[in-house]
N, C-alpha and C positions, 0 to 999 in steps of 0.2 A: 293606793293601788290595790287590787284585787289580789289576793292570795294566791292564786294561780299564775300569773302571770307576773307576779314580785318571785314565784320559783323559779318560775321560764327563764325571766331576764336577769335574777342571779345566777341562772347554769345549773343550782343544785336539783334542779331536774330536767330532762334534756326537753322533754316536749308540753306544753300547755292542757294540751287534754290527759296526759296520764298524770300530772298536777291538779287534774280536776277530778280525777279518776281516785286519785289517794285519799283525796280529801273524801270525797264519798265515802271510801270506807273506811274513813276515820284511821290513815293513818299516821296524820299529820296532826300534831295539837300545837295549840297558840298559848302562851303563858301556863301550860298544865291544863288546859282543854282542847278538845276534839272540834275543829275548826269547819266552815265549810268553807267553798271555793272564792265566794263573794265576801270573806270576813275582808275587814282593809285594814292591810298592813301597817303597822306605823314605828318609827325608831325608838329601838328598845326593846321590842317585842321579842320572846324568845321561841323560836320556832324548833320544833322534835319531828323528826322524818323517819317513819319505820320501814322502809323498804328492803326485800331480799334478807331477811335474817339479822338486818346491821342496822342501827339507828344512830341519827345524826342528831345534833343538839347544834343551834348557833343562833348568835342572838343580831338583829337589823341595827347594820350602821346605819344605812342610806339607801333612798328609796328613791329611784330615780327610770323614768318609762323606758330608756335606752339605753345600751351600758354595751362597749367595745369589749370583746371576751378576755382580752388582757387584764380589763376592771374592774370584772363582776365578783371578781373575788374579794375586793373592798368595799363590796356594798353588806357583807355579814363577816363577823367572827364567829370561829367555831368555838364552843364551850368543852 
């Protein structure tokens, strides 16, 4: 699954294009690099989210195209 859209459908960003928007400029890196939108996610991967002054670290349980928003929070742990 696309890096944008594995943020969309985990929640930890609300919209797809400002997931793709992040990524553009590099605020997003994947295992300790600066990622683009099309990199594909895969379990394990430790994803870093800079946005608004705060950065998020959490690493991919479950990679799954559709996810009830009840569940999305069990598709990563936060680090």
């Amino acid at each position: 699954m696309r890096l944008d859209k594995y943020l969309k459908v985990s929640r930890l960003i609300k919209r797809r294009t400002v997931a793709n928007e992040a990524c553009d400029n590099a605020r997003i890196s994947v295992n300790g690099r600066p990622a683009k939108a099309s990199y594909d996610v895969k379990v394990g991967d430790k994803i870093e989210i800079s946005m608004g002054g705060r950065t998020v670290a959490v690493e991919v349980l479950q990679v799954a195209e559709s996810v009830r928003k009840d569940d999305a929070a069990a598709m990563y742990k936060e680090l």
